[in-house]
Structure formats: structure tokens, C-alpha cells
N, C-alpha and C positions, 0 to 999 in steps of 0.2 A: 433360734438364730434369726427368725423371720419376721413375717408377719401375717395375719391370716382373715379375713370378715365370714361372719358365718355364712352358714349354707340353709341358708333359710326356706328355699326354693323344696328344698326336700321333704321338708315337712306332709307336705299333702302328697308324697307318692302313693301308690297304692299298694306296691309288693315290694317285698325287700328285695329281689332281686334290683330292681326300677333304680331303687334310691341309693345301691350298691353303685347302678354303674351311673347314676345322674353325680355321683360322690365324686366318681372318677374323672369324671368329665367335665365338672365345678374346678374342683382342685387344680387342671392344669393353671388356670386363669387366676387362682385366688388364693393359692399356699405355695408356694416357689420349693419346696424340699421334699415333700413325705415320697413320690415318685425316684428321686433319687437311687435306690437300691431296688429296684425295682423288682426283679428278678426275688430275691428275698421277702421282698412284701407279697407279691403274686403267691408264692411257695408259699408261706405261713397261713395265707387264706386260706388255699385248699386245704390242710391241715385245719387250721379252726373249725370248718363249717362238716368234719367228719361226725364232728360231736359238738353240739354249737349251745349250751344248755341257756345261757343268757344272752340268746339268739342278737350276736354282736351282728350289723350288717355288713361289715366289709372289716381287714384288719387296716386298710387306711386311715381309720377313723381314729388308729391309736394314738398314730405320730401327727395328728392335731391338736391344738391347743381344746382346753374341756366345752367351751361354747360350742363349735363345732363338733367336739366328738360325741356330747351328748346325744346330737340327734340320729348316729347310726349307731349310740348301744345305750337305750332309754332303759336298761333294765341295770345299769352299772351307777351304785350310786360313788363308789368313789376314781371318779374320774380321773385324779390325777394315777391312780394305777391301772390304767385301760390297758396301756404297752404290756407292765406283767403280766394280764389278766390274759391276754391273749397270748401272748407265748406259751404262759404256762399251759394254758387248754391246748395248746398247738404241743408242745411236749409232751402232754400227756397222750391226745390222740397217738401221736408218731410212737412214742412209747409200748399205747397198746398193740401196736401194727410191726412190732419189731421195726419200725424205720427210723434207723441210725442217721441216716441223710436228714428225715425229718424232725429229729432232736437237734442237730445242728443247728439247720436253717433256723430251729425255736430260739435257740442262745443266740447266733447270729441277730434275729430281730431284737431280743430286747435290747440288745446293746447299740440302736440305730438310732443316733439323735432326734429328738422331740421338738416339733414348731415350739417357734416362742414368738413374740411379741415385734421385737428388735434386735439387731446385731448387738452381739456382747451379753443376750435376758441368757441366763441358765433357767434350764426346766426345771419344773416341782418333781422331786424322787418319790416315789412311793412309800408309803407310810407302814404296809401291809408285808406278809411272809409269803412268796410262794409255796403252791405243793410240792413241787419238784424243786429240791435244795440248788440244780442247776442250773434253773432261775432265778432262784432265790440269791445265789454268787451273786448275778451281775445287776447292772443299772445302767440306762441310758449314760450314751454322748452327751456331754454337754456342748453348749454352743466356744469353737477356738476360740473368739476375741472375750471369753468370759472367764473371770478368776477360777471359776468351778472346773475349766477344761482344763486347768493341772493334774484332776483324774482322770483322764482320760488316759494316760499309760497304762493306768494299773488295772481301767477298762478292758483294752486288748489282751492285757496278759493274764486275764482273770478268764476270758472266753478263750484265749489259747490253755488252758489250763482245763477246760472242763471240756475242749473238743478231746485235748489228748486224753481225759480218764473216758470217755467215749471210745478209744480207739481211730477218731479222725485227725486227721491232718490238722496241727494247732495253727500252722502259716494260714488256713482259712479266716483265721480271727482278725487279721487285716483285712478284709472286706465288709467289718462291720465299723471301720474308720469313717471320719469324716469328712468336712472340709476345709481349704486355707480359712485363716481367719479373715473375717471380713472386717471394715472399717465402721467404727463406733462412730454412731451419727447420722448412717449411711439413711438417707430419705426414704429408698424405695424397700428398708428392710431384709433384702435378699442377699447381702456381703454377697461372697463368691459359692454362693448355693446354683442350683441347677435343676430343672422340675420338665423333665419331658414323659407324657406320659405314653407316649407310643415308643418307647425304648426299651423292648421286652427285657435287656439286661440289666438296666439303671444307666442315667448320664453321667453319674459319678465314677463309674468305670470306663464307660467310651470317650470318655472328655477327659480321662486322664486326669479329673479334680480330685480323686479319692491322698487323703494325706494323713497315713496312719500317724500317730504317736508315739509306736516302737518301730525296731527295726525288724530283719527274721531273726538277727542274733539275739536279741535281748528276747524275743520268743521262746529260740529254742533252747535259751539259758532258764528260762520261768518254769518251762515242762520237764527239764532237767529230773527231777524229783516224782512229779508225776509216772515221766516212762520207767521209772523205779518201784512205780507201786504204789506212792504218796506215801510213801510211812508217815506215821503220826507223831513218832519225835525223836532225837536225834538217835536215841539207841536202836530200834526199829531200822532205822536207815544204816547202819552201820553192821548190820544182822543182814540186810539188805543186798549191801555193797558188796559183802564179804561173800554172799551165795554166787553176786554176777562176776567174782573174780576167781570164783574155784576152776580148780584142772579140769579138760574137757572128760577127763579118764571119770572126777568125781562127778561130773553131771551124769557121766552114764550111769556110775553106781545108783547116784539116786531115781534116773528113773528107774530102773528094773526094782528097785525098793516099793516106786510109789506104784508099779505095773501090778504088783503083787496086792495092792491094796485099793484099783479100781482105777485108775491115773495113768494116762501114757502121756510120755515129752515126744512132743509130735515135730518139736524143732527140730531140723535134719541137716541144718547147716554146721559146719567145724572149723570154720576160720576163726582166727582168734586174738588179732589184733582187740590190744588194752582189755583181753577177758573173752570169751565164749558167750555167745549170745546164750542168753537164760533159759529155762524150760516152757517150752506152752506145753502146759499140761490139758489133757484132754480126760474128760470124767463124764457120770453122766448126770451131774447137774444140771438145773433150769439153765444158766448160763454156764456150759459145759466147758467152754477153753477158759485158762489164767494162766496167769505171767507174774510171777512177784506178788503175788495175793490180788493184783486187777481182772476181773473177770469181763470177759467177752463172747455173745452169742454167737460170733460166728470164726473159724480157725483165720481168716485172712487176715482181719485184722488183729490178732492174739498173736499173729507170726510178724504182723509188724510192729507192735509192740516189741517184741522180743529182738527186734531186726534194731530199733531205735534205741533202746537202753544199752544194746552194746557198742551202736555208733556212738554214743554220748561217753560212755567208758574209754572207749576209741580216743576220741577227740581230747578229752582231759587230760590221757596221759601221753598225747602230742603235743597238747600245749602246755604241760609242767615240766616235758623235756625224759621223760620217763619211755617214752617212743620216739622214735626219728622216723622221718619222714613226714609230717606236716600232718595236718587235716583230712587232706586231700582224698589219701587211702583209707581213710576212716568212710569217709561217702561213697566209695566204689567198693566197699568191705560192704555196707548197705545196702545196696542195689544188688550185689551178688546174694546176700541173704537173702533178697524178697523176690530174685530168681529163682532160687535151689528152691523156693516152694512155691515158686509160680503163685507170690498170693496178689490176688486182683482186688486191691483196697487204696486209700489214698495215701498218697506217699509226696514228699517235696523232691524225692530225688532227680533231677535230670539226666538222661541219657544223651551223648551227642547225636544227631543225626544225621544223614549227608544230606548234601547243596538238593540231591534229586529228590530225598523223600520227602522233605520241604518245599520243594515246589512241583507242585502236579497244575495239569492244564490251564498253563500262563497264569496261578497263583500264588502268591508267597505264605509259605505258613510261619513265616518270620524264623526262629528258634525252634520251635515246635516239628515233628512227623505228620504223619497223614489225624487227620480229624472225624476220620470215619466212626461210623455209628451203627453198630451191628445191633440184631433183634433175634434171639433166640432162647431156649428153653435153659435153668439151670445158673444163671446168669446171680452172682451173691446168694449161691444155694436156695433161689428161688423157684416154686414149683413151678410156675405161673412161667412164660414167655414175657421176657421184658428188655427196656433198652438199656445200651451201656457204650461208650467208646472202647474200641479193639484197641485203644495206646491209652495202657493205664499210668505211664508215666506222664506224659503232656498234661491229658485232660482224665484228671486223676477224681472219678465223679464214682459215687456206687450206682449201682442198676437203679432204674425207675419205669413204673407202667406206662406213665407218660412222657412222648419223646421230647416234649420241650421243653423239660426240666433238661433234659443231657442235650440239648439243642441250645438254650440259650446259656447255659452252663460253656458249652465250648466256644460258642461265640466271644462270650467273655473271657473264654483266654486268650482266643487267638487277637484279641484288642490289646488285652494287659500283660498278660505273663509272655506272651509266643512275641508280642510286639510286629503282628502280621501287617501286613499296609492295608490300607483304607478299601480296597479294591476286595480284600479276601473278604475282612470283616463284612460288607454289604454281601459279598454273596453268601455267606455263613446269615445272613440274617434271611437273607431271601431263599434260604433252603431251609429254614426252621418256618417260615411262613407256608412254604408250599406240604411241609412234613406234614405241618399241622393240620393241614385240610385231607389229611389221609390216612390210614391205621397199619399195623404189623408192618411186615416186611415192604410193603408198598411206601410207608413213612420214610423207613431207612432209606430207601432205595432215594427217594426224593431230596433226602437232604444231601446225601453224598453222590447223586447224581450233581447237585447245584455247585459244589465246589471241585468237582470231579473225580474221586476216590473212590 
């Protein structure tokens, strides 16, 4: 969508560190976009450089055109796949680490529009196969003013498609959108792009330029099949449908059946609008919980799974008239399910809040609760001490060791989704600054001293 001159200057760095952050610091001035997502670009590095084998220097270097990105990854000869190349090393690390969050954010990048030349240039796609087929799904943003950004829908809903066989939140897959189109012709190359690089979240989020090409409906109609299991073809699905609409009496039978044979349905919830939420089975497979034959390392999110397929059963037969009462009790049938098991995973559902829990010490948290950020042991069945927000419904983030992943993570809600005023957001960012100059509980303490909680 842009325009870009190389970064010639780097050549004679000395350490890749050097030439990582002279990259960053070139680029504010001389590629107007790859900063954009910021937040997601930062995230993916760390991830690359766990396992870095074609010692890329920076994942910036992907979403440059190949002149440029040659000189932070001189060991990649086919350039125009840097972006997958990087994801997928970033998938794979996250992978070996059990980090679901860090598969994510992997899908999330590739699917981040790539510099081009001029408003309306679509990128070269990759020519090559990812390792990891979840990569392999997706492909860059194309530039909106270009004929190519007709795929761009089927972008989003190919990354909401593969956060949900993950067990994350598929409405994340809007954050890997882009921007209004810009004007063909346009001299300075940068349409309505945005490139700040001291915006630990992305300016595509705080500037409110982010312009996906679905909606959440047309999302959560994509994943529809997905939170089913993905059967593979319609009979499958239909074997499927028939288990998420059995009597709650026959899910009992089956599990004491599957109990007997190593398998407990660890789902404890019995509401049963449009069908009884299906079994998480728990066994002691490598990947011990499943739902409909989808398999999940950890029970939180296997119970949301199980929480969403029956929202979606729910919601169908409200809206073909087979249930009365609207949608509506279909969404608070899902939040009561992902209570009865207290599972701490992410979830789209909103709770309301009062006027008072949204506004603490002259703040507004817009729509959103309190945005506090606790630090303790146990936190996504991790041994380890790590951070996570206490409101999994607002800032709906898994645990991470480092707090400014769940720092600028909730910054960028309370900008986007909470639609907090100007006034929180700065101090939500100026309490992820001060976190960061500090460790454990002294972190926490720092960010939720800054906006007072």
C-alpha cells in the first residue's frame, strides 16, 4: 500500500541487535505501515528469536518490501515468503512452549498487510508451503484500494477459523484487518496508513483506522462448523449435530460409558437451550481435553469450546423460530456456562457492569470493569508465577511471563473494544511504561496503581 527506500545505513552495523533497533528507528521515517500493529509485530519477535535458525534480525523486516527486507534476513533467499517464514518459526516456537496466546499472535502476523510500492500495488504471496498447515491457511492483507483486497474477507475469516480450532477467541482475527483504502495516485504513497513507532499497541488501534472486511456476525457464522469439531464432510457433520442435540439424560449415559474406558465429560453445566452443551472429555492423552473430536491442552478452553457450540445450536434455532426468545438468552446461556466452570480463557461475551466499576479514581473505563492485572502462581495451569487480568470477560488475554504483553493488550481495549476516553487510555499506557521498568508483584502493583485499581 506504500512506499519504502532501502535501509542502506544498516549494512555496516555491527550486531544484530544494532541493526534490529537502527531498522526500527529508519522505518519510522521511511515505510509508513509495518509499525501499525505494533503490539503483534513486537509479540511475534519475541517468539522468532526463541528459535531464530535463519537468524532473521527483526520480524519487521517481513512486512518490507524484499530490497529492504533482505538486509535484516541475508540467509532467506526467497524473499517474497519472509512474512510466512517468520510466523511459521514463531508458531512453531509458541508451539513447542505450549503457548496458545503465541500461536495466535503467529496467525495474527501473517495475515498483516505487506509494504508495497504505491497505493492500490498488491503484495507478491508466497510461493512456498508452510510447516505448520495454520500458516499455511492464511496469507497477507492485501493493499483496500487494490483489486487483490477482494480477499481480504475470506482473510479474516480463514484466521477466525483457525484461532477457533486453537480454542481462542476467533473475533481476535479482526485485529489482523487493515486499512480505509487510500487514493490511487496518491504522491506521498501512504493512503490512510499510519506508522508510529512509539505506540507499544499499534496506531491502527488507537487511531481507530483499523477497517476489518467482515463483521463479528459473518465471523461467528465462519466458525459456526469449526466449534462443531470441523467435520470433514457433510455426513460427519450431521453425526455431529445429532450428538450436540441428544438428551441431557443421554450425555450422562455416555460419559459413564466413556468413564469406564478412561474418559470423563468434565462439562458440568445443564442448561439446555437449542441442546445441552457437548462433552469435554477429559483422558490422558498428550492433548487430554476434546469436544466433538477437537482436541485442547488445557480444560478452559475445551469448556469454552463446549460453551460456544451450544451458543451456536442456541442461536440457530432462535433464529429459524424453533426457540422463542431471541438470541439474546442464547449469550447469557454462554456466560452462565463459562461460569459453572469458572473457565479463565477468552471468550467475546460481555457482562454488564455498573457506572461505579467503570469508573475508578476520576477514570473512565468506558464499557469495560476494572483492568487490573494480578501476578500470581497457577494462573492457565501454569507452574511458574505469571501475569493475567482478574476481568476475563473485558480483557479477555491468557497468562504471560511478561507483563506488557497483558499491559498493552489491555491498553488496546480499553481504546477499542471498552471505547474508554483519551484520559484512561494515556494512563493505561503510562502504567505499562512504569510496569515495565519493574518485575512480579511490584509490576502489577505499578500498573494498577497508574490507573487506580
Amino acid at each position: 500500500m506504500k512506499y519504502e527506500t532501502a535501509l542502506v545505513a544498516l549494512a555496516g552495523m555491527a550486531s544484530a541487535r544494532e541493526m534490529s533497533l537502527a531498522a526500527r528507528k529508519m522505518a519510522k521515517r521511511e515505510v509508513p505501515q509495518e509499525h501499525s500493529h505494533e503490539q503483534i509485530l513486537v509479540d511475534t519477535n519475541t517468539l522468532l528469536q526463541l528459535d531464530n535458525p535463519l537468524e532473521i534480525q527483526d520480524s519487521v523486516f517481513a512486512l518490507l518490501g524484499n530490497a529492504a527486507a533482505a538486509t535484516g534476513a541475508p540467509n532467506v533467499d526467497n524473499l517474497d515468503c519472509l512474512q510466512q517464514i517468520v510466523a511459521d518459526q514463531a508458531f512453531t516456537n509458541a508451539k513447542a512452549a505450549g503457548d496458545i496466546d503465541g500461536q495466535i499472535t503467529a496467525i495474527l502476523f501473517r495475515a498483516i498487510e505487506r509494504n508495497t510500492g504505491s497505493v492500490g500495488l498488491a503484495s507478491v504471496l508466497c510461493n512456498q508451503t508452510a510447516v505448520n498447515p495454520e500458516i499455511a491457511a492464511i496469507t497477507q492483507h492485501q493493499d483496500p484500494a487494490s483489486p487483490e483486497a477482494a480477499g481480504n474477507a475470506d482473510i479474516e475469516l480463514e484466521v477466525a477459523r483457525q484461532i477457533a480450532a486453537l480454542g481462542g477467541d476467533p473475533l481476535l482475527a479482526l485485529n489482523s484487518a487493515t486499512f480505509p483504502p487510500g487514493e490511487i495516485g496518491d504522491p506521498t504513497g501512504a493512503g490512510n496508513t499510519c506508522n508510529e513507532l512509539d505506540d507499544p499497541v499499534g496506531c491502527i488501534f488507537t487511531l481507530n483506522l483499523l477497517t476489518p472486511a467482515v463483521s463479528k456476525d459473518d465471523i461467528l457464522a465462519a466458525v459456526a462448523d469449526v466449534a462443531a469439531g470441523g467435520a470433514a464432510d457433510a455426513g460427519a457433520a450431521v453425526d455431529k449435530a445429532a450428538e450436540c442435540a441428544a438428551p441431557a439424560a443421554g450425555n450422562a449415559n455416555a460419559g459413564a460409558a466413556k468413564a469406564a474406558t478412561g474418559t470423563v465429560n468434565v462439562q458440568t453445566f445443564t442448561g439446555d437451550l437449542g441442546g445441552p452443551a457437548p462433552p469435554v472429555e477429559s483422558s490422558a492423552n498428550e492433548r487430554p481435553f476434546s469436544v466433538n473430536g477437537a482436541t485442547f491442552l488445557n480444560q478452559g478452553a475445551a469448556i469454552q469450546r463446549s460453551c460456544a457450540v451450544q451458543k451456536n445450536a442456541c442461536a440457530n434455532a432462535a433464529n429459524s423460530g424453533a426457540l422463542d426468545g431471541g438470541t439474546a438468552q442464547c449469550d447469557a446461556q454462554e456466560a452462565a456456562c463459562l461460569s459453572a466452570a469458572n473457565a479463565k480463557v477468552r471468550r467475546s461475551v460481555k457482562v454488564r457492569t455498573s457506572s461505579k466499576a467503570r469508573r475508578q479514581n476520576g477514570l473512565d473505563f468506558g464499557s469495560c470493569g476494572s483492568p487490573a492485572i494480578q501476578f500470581a502462581e497457577g494462573l492457565d495451569g501454569r507452574q511458574e508465577a505469571s501475569f493475567q487480568s482478574t476481568n476475563n470477560v473485558d480483557f479477555n488475554h491468557g497468562s504471560a511471563l511478561n507483563i506488557k504483553i497483558i499491559a498493552d493488550f489491555t491498553c488496546q481495549r480499553l481504546s477499542d473494544s471498552c471505547k474508554a476516553d483519551e484520559a484512561t487510555v494515556q494512563a493505561c499506557q503510562a502504567g505499562a511504561s512504569a510496569a515495565a521498568g519493574a518485575s512480579g508483584q511490584a509490576a502489577a502493583d505499578a500498573f494498577n496503581s497508574a490507573l487506580g485499581v
